[in-house]
BADREN-734951 format. One record per residue (C-alpha): x, y, z; residue number from 1. Coordinates in steps of 0.2 Angstrom, whole numbers, plus 5000, padded with zeros to 4 digits. Example, Ala and Ser with C-alpha at 12.3 -4.5 7.8 and 13.67 -1.06 7.14 Angstrom:
X | Y | Z | nr
5062 | 4978 | 5039 | 1 .
5068 | 4995 | 5036 | 2 .
This chain:
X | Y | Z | nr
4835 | 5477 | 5176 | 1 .
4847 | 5474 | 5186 | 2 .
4862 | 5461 | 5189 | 3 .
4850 | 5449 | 5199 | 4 .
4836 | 5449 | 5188 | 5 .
4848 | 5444 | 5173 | 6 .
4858 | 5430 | 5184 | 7 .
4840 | 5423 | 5190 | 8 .
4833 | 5421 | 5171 | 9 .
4850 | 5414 | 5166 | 10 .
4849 | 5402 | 5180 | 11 .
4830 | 5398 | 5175 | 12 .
4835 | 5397 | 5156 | 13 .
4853 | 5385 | 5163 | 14 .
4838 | 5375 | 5172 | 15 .
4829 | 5370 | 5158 | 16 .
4842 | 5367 | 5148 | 17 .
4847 | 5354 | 5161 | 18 .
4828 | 5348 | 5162 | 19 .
4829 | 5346 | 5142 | 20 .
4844 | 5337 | 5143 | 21 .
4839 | 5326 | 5154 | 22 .
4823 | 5322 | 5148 | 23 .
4826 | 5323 | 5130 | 24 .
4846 | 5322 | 5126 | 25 .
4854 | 5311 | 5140 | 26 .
4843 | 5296 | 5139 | 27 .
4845 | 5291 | 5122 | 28 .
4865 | 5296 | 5123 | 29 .
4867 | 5284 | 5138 | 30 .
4857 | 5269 | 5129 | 31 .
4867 | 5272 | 5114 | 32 .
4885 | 5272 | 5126 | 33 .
4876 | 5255 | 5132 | 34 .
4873 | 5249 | 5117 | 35 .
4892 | 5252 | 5112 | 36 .
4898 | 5243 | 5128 | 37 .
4885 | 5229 | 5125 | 38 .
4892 | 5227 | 5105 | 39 .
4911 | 5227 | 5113 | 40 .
4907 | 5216 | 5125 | 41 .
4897 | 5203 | 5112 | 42 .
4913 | 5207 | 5102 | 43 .
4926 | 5203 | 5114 | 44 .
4916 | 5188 | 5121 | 45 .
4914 | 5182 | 5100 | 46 .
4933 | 5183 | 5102 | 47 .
4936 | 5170 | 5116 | 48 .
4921 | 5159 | 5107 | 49 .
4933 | 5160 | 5094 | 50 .
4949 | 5157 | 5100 | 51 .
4943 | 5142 | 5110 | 52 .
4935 | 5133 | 5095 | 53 .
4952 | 5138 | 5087 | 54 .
4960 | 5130 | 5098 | 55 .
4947 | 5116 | 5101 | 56 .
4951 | 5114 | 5080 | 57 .
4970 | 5112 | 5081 | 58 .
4968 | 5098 | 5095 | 59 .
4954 | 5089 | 5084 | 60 .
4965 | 5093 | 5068 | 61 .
4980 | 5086 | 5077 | 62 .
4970 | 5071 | 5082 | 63 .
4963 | 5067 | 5066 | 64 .
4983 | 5068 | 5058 | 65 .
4989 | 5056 | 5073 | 66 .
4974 | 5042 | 5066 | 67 .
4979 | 5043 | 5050 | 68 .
4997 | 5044 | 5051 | 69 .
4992 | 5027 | 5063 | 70 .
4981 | 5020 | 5049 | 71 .
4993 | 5024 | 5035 | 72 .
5008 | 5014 | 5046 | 73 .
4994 | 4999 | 5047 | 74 .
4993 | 5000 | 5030 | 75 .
5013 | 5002 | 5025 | 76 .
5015 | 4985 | 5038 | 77 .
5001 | 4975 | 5031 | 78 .
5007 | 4979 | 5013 | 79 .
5024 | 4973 | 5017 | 80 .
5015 | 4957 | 5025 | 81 .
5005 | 4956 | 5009 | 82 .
5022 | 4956 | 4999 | 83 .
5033 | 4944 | 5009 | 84 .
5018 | 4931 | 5007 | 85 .
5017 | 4936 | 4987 | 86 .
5035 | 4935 | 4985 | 87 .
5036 | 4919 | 4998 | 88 .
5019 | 4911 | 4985 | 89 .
5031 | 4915 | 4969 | 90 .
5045 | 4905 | 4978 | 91 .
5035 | 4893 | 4982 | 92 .
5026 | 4890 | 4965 | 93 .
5043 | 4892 | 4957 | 94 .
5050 | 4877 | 4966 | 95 .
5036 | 4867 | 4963 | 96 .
5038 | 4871 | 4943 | 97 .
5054 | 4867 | 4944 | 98 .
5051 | 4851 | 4951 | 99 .
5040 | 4846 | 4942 | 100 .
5051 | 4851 | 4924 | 101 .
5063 | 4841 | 4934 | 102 .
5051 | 4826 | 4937 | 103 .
5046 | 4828 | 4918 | 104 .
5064 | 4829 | 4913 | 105 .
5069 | 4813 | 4925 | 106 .
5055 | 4805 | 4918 | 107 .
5061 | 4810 | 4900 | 108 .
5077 | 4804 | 4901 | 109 .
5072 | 4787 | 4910 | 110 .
5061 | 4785 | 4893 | 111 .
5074 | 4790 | 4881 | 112 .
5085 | 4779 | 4890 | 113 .
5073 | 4765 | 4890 | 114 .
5069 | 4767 | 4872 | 115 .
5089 | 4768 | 4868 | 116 .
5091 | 4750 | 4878 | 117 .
5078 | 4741 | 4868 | 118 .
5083 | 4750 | 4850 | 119 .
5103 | 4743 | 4855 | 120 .
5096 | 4726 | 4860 | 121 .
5088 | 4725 | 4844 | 122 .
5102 | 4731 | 4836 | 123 .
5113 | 4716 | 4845 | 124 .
5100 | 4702 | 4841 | 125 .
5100 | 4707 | 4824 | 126 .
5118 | 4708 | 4825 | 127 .
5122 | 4692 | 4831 | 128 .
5106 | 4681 | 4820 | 129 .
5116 | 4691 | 4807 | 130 .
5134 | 4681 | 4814 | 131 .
5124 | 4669 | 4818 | 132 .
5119 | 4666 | 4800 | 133 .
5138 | 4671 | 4794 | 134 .
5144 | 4657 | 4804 | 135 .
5131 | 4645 | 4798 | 136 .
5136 | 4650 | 4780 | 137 .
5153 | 4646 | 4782 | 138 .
5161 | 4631 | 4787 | 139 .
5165 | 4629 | 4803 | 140 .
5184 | 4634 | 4807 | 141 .
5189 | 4638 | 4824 | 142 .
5199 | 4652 | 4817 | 143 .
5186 | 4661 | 4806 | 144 .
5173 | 4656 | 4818 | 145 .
5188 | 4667 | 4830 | 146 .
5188 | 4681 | 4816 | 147 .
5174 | 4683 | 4815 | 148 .
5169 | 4683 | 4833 | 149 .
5179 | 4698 | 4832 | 150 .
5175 | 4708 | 4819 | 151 .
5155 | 4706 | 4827 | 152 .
5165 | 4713 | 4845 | 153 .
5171 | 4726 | 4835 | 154 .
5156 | 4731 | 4827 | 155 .
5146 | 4734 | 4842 | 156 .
């Protein structure tokens, strides 16, 4: 044979091996490259999914700390309401008691005064019936009735 023969059977046998690997070999490598590019491309759009609901998260996250930072300050002023209003009440109700314990003392000390006028009236009533009685006793002289005129001043 000669150079031809062998360069025509090497171009027959390169032929089917192109036709082999095209019919058998090519296909299912090119569906597994686009498979690859589908599974990147999924991956890379996963990624900006991701990132936006990241960033969707800090804004809702953020949000959320601002209400409650709001709500806590609502809280914090209305307790400090709450308290001037408790403090103001105890003021309030401690001036009330100690007017009252004043009233009760007043009224205490107008009794006690009272009852200390009526015991001295006694006391002088039977102080004078008992001078009185003295008197009547002894005879009447303007000087012992004088003395003792005096010694009843002196005794009360």
């Amino acid at each position: 044979m000669s150079i031809n023969a062998t360069l025509i059977a090497q171009m027959i046998v390169f032929g089917i091996l192109i036709w082999v690997t095209m019919k058998f070999i090519w296909p299912p490598l090119m569906a597994a490259i686009e498979d690859r590019q589908k599974k990147i491309a999924e991956g890379l759009a996963a990624a900006d999914r991701s990132k936006k609901d990241l960033a969707q998260a800090e804004e809702k996250v953020n949000e959320v700390l601002r209400e409650a930072r709001g709500k806590a300050s609502e809280i914090i002023a209305q307790a400090e309401v709450r308290g001037n209003q408790i403090v103001d009440a105890a003021k309030e109700a401690a001036i009330e008691e100690g007017n009252r314990q004043k009233a009760a003392a007043m009224a205490e000390i107008v009794s006690a005064t009272s009852r200390a006028r009526e015991d001295l009236r006694k006391q002088v009533s039977s102080l004078a019936v008992a001078g009185a009685s003295k008197l009547i006793l002894r005879e009447i002289d303007g000087n012992a009735h004088r003395a003792l005129l005096d010694e009843l001043a002196a005794e009360i």
